[in-house]
C-alpha positions as CSV (number, residue, x, y, z in Angstrom):
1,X,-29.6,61.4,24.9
2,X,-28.2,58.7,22.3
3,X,-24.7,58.0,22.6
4,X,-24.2,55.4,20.1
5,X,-21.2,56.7,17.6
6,X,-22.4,55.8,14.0
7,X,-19.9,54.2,11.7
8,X,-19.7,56.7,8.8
9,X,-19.0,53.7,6.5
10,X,-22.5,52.8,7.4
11,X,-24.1,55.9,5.7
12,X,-23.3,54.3,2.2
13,X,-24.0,57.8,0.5
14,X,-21.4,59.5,2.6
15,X,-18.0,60.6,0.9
16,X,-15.7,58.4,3.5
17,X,-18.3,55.6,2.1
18,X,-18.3,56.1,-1.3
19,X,-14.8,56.3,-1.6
20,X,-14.1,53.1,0.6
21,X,-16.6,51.3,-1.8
22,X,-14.2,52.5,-4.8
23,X,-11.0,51.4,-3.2
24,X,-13.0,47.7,-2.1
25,X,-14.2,47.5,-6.2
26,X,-10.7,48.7,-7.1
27,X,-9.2,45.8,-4.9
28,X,-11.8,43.3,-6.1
29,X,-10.8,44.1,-9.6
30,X,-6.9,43.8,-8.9
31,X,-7.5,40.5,-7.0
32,X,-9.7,38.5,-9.4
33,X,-8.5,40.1,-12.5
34,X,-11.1,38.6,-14.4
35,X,-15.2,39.1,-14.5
36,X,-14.4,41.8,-11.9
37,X,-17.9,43.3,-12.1
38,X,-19.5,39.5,-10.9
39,X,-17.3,39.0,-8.5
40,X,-17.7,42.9,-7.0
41,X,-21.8,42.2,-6.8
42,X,-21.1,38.6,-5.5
43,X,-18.4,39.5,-2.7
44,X,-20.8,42.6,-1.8
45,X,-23.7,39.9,-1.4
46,X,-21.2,38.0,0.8
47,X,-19.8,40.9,3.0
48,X,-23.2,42.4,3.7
49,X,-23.7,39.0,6.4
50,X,-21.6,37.3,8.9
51,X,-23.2,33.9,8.1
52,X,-22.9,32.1,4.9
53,X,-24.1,33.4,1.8
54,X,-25.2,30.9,-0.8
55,X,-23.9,32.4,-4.4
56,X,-24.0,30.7,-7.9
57,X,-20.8,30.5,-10.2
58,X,-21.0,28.9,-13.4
59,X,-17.7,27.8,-13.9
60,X,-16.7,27.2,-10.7
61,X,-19.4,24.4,-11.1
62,X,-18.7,23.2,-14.7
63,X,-14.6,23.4,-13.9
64,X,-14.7,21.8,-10.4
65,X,-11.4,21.5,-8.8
66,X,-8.9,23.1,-11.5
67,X,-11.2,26.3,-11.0
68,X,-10.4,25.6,-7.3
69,X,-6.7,25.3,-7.8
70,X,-6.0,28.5,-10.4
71,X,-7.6,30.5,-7.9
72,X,-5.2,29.0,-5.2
73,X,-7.8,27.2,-3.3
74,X,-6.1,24.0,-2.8
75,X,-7.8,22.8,0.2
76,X,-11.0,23.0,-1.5
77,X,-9.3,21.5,-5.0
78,X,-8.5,18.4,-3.3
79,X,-11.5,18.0,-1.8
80,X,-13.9,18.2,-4.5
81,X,-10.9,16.2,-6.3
82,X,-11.4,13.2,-4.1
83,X,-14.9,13.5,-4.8
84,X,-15.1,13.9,-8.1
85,X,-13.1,10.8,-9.0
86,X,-14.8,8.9,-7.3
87,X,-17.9,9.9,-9.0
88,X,-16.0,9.7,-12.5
89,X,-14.6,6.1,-11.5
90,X,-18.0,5.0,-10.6
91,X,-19.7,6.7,-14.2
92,X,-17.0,4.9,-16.0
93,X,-17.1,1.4,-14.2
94,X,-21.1,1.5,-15.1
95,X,-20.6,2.3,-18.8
96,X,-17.5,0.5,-19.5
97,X,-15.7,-1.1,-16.6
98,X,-15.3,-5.1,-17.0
99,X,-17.6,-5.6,-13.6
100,X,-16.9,-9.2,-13.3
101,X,-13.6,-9.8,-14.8
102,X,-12.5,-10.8,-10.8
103,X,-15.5,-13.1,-11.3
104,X,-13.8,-14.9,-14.6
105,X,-10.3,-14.9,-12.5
106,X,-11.7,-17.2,-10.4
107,X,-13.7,-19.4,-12.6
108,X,-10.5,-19.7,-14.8
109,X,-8.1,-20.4,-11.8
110,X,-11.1,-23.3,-10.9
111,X,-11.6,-24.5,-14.6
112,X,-7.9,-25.3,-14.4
113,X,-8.1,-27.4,-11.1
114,X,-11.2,-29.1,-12.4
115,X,-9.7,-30.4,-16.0
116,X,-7.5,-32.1,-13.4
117,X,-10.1,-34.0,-11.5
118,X,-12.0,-34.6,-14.3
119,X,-8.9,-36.6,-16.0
120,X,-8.3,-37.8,-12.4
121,X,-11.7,-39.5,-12.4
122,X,-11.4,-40.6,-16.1
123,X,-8.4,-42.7,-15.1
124,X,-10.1,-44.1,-12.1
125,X,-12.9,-45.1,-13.5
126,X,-11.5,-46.9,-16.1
127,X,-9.0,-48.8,-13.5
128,X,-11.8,-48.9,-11.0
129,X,-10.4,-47.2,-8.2
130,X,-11.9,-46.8,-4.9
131,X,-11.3,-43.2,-4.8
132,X,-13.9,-43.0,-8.4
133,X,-16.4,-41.2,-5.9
134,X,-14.3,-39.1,-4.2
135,X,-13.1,-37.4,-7.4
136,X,-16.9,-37.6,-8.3
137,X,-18.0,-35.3,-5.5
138,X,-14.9,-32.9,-5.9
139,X,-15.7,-32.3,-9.3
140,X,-19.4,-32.0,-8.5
141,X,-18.2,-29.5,-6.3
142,X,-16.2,-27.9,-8.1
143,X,-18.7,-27.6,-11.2
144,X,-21.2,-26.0,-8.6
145,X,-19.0,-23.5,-7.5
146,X,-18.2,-22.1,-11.3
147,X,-22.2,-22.0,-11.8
148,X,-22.4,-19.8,-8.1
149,X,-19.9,-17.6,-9.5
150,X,-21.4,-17.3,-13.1
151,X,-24.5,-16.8,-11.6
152,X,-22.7,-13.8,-9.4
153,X,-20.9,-12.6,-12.9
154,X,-23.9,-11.9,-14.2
155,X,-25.2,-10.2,-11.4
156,X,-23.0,-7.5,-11.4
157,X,-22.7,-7.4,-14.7
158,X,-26.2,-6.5,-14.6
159,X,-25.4,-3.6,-12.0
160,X,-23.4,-1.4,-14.4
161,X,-26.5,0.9,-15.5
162,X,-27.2,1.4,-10.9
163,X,-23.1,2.3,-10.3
164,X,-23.0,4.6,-13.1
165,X,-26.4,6.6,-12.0
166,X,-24.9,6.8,-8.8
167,X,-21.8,8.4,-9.7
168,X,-23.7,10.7,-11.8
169,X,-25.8,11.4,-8.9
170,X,-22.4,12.2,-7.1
171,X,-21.4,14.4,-9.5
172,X,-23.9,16.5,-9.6
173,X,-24.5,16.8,-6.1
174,X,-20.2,17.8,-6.1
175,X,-21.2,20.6,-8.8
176,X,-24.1,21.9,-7.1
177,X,-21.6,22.0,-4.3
178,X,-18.7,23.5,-6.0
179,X,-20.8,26.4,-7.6
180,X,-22.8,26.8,-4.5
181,X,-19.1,27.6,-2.0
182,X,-17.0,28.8,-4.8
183,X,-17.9,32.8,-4.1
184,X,-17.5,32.5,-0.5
185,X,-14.2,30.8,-0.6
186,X,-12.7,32.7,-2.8
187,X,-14.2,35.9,-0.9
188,X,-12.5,34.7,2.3
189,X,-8.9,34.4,0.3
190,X,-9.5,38.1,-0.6
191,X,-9.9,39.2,2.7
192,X,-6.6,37.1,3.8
193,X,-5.1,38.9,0.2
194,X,-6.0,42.5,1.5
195,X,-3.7,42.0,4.7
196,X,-1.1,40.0,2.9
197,X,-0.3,41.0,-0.9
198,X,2.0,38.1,-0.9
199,X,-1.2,35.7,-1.8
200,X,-1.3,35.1,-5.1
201,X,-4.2,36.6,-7.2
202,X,-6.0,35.8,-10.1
203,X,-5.3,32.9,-12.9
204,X,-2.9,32.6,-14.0
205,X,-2.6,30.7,-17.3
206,X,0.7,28.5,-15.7
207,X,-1.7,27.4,-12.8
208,X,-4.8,27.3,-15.4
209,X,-2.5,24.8,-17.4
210,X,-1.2,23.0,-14.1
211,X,-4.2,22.2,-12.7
212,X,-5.9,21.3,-15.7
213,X,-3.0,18.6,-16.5
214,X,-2.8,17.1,-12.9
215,X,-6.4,16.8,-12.8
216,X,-7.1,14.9,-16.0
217,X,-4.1,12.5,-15.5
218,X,-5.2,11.8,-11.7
219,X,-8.6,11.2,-12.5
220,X,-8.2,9.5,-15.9
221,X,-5.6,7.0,-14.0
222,X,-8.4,5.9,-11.2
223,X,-11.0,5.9,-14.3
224,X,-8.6,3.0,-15.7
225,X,-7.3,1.8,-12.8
226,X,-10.8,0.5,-11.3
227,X,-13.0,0.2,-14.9
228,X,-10.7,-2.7,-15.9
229,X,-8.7,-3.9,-12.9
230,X,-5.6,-5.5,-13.8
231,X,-5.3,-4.9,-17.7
232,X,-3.0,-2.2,-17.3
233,X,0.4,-3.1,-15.4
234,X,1.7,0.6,-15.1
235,X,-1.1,1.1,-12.7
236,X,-1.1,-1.9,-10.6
237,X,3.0,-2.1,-9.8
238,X,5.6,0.5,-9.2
239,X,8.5,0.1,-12.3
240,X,11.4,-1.1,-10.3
241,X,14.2,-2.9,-11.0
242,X,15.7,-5.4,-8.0
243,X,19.4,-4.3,-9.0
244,X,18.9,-0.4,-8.0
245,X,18.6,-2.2,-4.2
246,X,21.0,-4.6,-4.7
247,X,23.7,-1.6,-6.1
248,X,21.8,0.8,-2.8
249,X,23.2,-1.9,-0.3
250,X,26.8,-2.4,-1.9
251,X,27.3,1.4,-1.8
252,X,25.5,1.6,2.0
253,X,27.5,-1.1,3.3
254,X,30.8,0.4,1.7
255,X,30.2,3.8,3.4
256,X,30.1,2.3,6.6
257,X,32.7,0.3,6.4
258,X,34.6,3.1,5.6
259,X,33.7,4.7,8.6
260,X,34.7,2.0,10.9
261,X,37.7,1.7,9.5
262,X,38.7,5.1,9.9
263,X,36.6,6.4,12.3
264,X,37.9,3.7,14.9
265,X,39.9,6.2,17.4
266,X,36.7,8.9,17.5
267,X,34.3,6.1,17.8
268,X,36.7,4.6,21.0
269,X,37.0,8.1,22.2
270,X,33.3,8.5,22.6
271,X,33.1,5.2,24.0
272,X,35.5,5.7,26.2
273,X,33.8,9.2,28.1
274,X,30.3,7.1,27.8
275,X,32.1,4.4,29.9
276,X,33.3,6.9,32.4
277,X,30.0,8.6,33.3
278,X,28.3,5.0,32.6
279,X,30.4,3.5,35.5
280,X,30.4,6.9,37.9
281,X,26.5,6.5,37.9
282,X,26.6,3.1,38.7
283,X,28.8,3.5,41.2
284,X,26.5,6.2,42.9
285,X,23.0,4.1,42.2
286,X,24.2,0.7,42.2
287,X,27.5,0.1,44.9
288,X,26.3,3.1,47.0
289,X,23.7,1.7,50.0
290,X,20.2,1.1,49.5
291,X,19.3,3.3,52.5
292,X,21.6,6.3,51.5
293,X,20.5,6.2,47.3
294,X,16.7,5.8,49.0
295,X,16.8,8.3,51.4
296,X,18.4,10.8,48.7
297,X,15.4,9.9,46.4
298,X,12.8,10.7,48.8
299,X,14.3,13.6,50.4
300,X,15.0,15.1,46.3
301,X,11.6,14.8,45.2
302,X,10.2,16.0,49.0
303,X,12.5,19.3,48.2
304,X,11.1,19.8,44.2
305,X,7.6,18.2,44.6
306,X,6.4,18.0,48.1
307,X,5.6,15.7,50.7
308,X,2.8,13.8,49.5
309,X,4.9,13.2,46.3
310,X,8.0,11.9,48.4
311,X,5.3,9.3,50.2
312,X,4.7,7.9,47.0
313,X,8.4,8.0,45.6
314,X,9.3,6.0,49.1
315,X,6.4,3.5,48.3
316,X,7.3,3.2,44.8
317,X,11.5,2.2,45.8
318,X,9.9,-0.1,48.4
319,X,7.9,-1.9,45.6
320,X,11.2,-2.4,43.5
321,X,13.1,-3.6,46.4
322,X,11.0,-6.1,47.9
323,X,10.0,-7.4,44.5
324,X,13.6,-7.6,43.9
325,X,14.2,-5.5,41.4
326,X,16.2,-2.6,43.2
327,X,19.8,-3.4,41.4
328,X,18.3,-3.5,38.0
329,X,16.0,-0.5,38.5
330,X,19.5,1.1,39.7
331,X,21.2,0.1,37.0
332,X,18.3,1.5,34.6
333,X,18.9,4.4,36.3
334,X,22.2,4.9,36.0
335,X,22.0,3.8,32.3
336,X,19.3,6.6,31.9
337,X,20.9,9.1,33.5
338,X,24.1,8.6,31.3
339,X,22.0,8.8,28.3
340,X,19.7,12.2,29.7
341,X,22.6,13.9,30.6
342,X,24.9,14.2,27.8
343,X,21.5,14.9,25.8
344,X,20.9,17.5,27.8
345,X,24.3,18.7,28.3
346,X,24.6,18.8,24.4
347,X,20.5,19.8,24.0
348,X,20.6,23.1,26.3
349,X,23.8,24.6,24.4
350,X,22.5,24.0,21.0
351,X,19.1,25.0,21.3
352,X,20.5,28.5,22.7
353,X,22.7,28.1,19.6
354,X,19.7,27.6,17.1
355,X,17.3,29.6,18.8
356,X,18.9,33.1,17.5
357,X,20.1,31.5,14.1
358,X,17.2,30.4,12.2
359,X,19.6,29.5,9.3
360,X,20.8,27.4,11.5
361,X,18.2,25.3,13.0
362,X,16.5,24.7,9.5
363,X,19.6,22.9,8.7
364,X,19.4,20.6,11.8
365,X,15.6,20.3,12.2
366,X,15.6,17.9,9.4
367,X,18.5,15.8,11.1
368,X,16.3,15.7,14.5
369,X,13.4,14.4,12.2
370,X,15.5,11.4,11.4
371,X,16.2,10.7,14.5
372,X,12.6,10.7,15.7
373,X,10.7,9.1,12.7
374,X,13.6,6.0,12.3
375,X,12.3,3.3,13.5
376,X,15.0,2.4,16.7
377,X,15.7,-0.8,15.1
378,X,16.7,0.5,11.9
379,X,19.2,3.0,14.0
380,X,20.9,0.2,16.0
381,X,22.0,-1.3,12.6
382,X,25.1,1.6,12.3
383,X,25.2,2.0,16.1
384,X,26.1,-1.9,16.6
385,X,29.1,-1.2,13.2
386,X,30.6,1.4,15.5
387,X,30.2,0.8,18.8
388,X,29.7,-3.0,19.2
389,X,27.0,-4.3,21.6
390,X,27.4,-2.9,24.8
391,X,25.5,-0.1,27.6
392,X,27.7,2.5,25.5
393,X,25.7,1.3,22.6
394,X,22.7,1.3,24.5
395,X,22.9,5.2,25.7
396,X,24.1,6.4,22.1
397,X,20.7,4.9,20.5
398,X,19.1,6.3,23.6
399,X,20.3,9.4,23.1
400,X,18.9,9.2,19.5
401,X,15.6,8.4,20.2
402,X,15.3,10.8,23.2
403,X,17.7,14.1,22.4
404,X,16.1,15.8,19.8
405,X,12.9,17.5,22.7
406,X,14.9,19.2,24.5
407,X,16.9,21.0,21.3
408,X,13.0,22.0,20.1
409,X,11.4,23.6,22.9
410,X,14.6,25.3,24.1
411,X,14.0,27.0,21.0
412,X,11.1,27.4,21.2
413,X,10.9,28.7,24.9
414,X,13.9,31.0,23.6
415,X,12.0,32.2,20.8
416,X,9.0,32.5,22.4
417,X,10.5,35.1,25.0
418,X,9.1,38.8,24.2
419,X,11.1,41.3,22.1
420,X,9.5,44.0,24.3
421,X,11.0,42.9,27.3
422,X,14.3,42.1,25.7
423,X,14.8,45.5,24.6
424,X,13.2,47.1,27.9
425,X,17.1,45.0,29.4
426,X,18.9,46.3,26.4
427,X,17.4,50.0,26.9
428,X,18.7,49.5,30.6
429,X,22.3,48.6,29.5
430,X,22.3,44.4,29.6
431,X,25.1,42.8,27.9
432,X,24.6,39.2,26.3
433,X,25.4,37.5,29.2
434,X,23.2,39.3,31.6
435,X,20.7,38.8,28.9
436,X,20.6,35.7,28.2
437,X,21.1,34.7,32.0
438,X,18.7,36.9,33.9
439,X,16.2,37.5,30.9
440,X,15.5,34.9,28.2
441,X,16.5,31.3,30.2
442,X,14.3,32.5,32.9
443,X,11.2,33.4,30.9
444,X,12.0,29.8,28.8
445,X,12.8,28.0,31.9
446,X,9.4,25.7,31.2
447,X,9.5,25.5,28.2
448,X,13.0,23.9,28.5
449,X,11.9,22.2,31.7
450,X,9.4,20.3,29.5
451,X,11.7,19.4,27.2
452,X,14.3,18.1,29.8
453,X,11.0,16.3,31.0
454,X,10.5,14.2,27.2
455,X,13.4,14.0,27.1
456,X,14.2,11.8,30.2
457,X,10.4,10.0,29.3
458,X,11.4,8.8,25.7
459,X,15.3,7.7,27.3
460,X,13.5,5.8,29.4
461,X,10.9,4.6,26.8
462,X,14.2,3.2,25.6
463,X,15.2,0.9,28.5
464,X,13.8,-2.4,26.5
465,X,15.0,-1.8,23.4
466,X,18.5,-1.0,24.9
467,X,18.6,-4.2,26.6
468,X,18.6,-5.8,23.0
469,X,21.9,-5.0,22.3
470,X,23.3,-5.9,25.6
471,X,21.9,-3.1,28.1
472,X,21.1,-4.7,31.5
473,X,18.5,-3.5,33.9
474,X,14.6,-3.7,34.0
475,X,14.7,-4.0,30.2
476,X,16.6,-7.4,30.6
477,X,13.6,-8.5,32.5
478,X,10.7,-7.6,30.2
479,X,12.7,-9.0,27.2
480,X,12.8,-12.1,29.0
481,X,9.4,-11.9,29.8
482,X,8.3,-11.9,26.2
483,X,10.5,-14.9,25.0
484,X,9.3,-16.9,27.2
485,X,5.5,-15.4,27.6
486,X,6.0,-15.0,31.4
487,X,3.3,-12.1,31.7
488,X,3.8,-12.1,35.5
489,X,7.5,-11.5,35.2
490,X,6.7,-9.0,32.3
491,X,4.3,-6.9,34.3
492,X,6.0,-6.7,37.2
493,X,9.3,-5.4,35.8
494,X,7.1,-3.0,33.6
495,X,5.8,-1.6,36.5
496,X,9.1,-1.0,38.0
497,X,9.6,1.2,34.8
498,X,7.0,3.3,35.1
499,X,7.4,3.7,38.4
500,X,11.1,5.1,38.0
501,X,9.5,7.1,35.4
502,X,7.1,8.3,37.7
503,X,9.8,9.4,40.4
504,X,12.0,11.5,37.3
505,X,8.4,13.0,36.2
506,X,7.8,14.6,39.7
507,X,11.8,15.8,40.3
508,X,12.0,17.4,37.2
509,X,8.7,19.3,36.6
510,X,7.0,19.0,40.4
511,X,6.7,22.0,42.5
512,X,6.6,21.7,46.0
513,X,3.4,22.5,48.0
């Protein structure tokens, strides 16, 4: 007996056939809008095989990338765009490009240096100078080397007719190309069209126009650009104008000097709290014992990460304290931990915040881009105007470089939580609180884990660029280190880092075994 359930679409003279075929032609014709009865045979001719089906279209081919880009194939348009100039800029450097002008640079910049000599030799023969064959050689030499790169002139002079076959050979290949995937791409953005109406179909004359513009004016620029380098100044140098910078850093420097000036009690105030924490850590890490802040270490990470992991956190603080670096790891510590926790104290909240307010977080995810993309040093500039040198300044350009993870993956973890189980604690009468609580920090608890994690990593990335604006700590050391290329000094303290890094690493994500 032969269970095997046949597809009734399969039967192509059915009635649930034929009229799936109609509604596919009907779609076909809607989508491309024009030549619909090509492109229903050719998409038929695609769809009857998983694998790819080679097709021909002629304009495709003789249109290249603005066919590409009306039909809203951009990744493809780009492509062949690349290509295609390239094989255009090679056609017209063959035909008409000035192959040796760099060639006649350098003999004129050489002619120039040789008229000297020349007179130079002149004069010294006629006074008799003992240096008559020393400008002798020199301009033997230099007479030599304007014949080698004559000689080389005419060389590639005589290489125009090779370049430009071998762009035309790229071209073609390209076209061959283009006509050969253009069916198959286009019958892939009609499948992704059929689920999502929102894709834009056919050609439009706008996009017709667009592409046709952008194309020319690309390509025609590199045709010019590299057929006769240096005749056209548009192309070689960016129009500026050195007073639109000097006006940018008059109003830049005006704006924050008006914010120190009036910004002085809020900038005192934070200064003030950072100093606080700043000095209770300290006190805990760096006046407290060595036994007691070891022995809370070890006995932390044996409770999150396990025994084996508190074996190497012991051996690790033993390495920092017999190398004598134990009060500057503490104090790195202490300045990391001021910096982590106020960006986690301010990360957690407002990641909740943004994570139900998408408005919201597309304002500030722009903002968090700054602060991860600006260089530090660029940062420290307004840090330094508002804050003076200093560990407060220190921990706000830490917590700069190294608040924004935690903000994106509590979102993310937050967002990621599944609307069915949210609504199975809503159907069984949660409030917010008990929602949020028991339900969405839970299920997002890595996510934000991981992002406490990078966040405490890229603070401590921090430590050495900190200790340029008058952090102390391990940073102090490597800083010194490189000033004076001590590399034993350098490596030693660098280890210490990592190390520290290593210990936060297994207390914040370890589980214990």
């Amino acid at each position: 007996m032969n269970d095997t359930v046949e597809n009734p679409l399969d039967a192509r003279d059915t009635e649930a056939a034929l009229a799936y075929a109609a509604e596919r032609r009907e779609n076909i014709q809607t989508f491309v809008r024009t030549n619909p009865t090509y492109y229903i045979a050719q998409f038929d001719k695609i769809g009857e095989s998983a694998k790819f089906t080679a097709t021909f279209n002629l304009f495709a081919g003789l249109f290249g990338p603005i066919w590409f880009s009306a039909r809203g194939l951009w990744s493809w348009a780009l492509s062949f765009l690349i290509i295609e100039a390239l094989a255009f800029v090679q056609i017209a450097r063959g035909l008409f490009g000035d192959l040796a002008a760099d060639a006649r640079d350098r003999i004129a910049s050489i002619e120039g240096t040789l008229e000297l000599r020349r007179k130079q030799l002149a004069a010294a023969t006629e006074n008799g100078s003992e240096k008559v064959d020393v400008y002798r050689r020199t301009v033997d030499s230099l007479e030599a080397s304007i014949d080698g790169i004559r000689a080389e002139a005419d060389v590639l002079a005589s290489q125009g007719p090779s370049i430009a076959l071998t762009g035309l050979v790229i071209l073609l290949v390209v076209k061959a190309a283009q006509s050969t995937v253009a069916n198959w791409a286009l019958e892939a953005r009609f499948s992704d069209w059929l689920s999502d109406r929102t894709i834009r179909s056919g050609m439009p004359l706008s996009h017709i126009l667009f592409s046709t513009v952008f194309m020319i004016l690309l390509v025609a620029a590199a045709m010019l650009h590299y057929s006769f380098p240096g005749k056209y100044a548009l192309l070689n140098d960016f129009p500026t104008n050195p007073e639109y910078r000097l006006q940018s850093i008059a109003w830049v420097e005006a704006f924050f000097a008006y914010c120190v000036i009036n910004g002085e009690a809020l900038f005192d105030l934070i200064t003030y709290g950072i100093r606080l924490l700043l000095d209770a850590l300290e006190l805990v890490f760096v006046s407290t014992p060595w036994i007691v802040v070891a022995s809370l270490i070890v006995l932390l990470t044996w409770l999150t990460a396990g025994v084996r992991t508190a074996i190497w956190s012991g051996a690790f603080l033993s390495y920092m304290g017999l190398l004598g670096f134990w009060e500057k790891a503490m104090t790195t510590l202490a300045l990391l931990g001021t910096a982590a926790c106020l960006s986690i104290v301010i990360g957690i909240p407002l990641g909740m915040f943004c994570a139900r307010r998408h408005r919201f977080y597309s304002f500030i995810q722009p903002i968090m881009d700054f602060m991860q993309t600006m260089p530090a040093f660029v940062f420290m500039i307004p840090v330094i105007a508002f804050f003076g040198t200093g560990k407060p300044a220190a921990v706000v350009t830490t917590m700069i470089f190294g608040g924004t993870p935690v903000v994106r993956l509590t979102v993310l973890g937050l967002r990621g939580v599944p609307e069915n189980v949210r609504e199975a604690a809503i159907a069984f009468g949660a409030n917010k609180w008990y929602l949020l609580t028991r339900v969405d920090l839970p299920l997002a608890s890595p996510s934000i884990r991981a992002g406490i994690n990078q966040t405490i990593m890229l603070s401590l990335a921090m430590v050495v660029v900190a200790s340029l604006i008058g952090a102390k700590g391990l940073g102090e050391d490597v800083l010194e280190a490189l000033q004076y290329a001590n590399v034993g000094q350098g490596i030693l303290a660098g280890f210490s880092i990592l190390f520290c890094a290593m210990i936060l690493d297994r207390i914040v994500q370890g589980q214990r075994k």
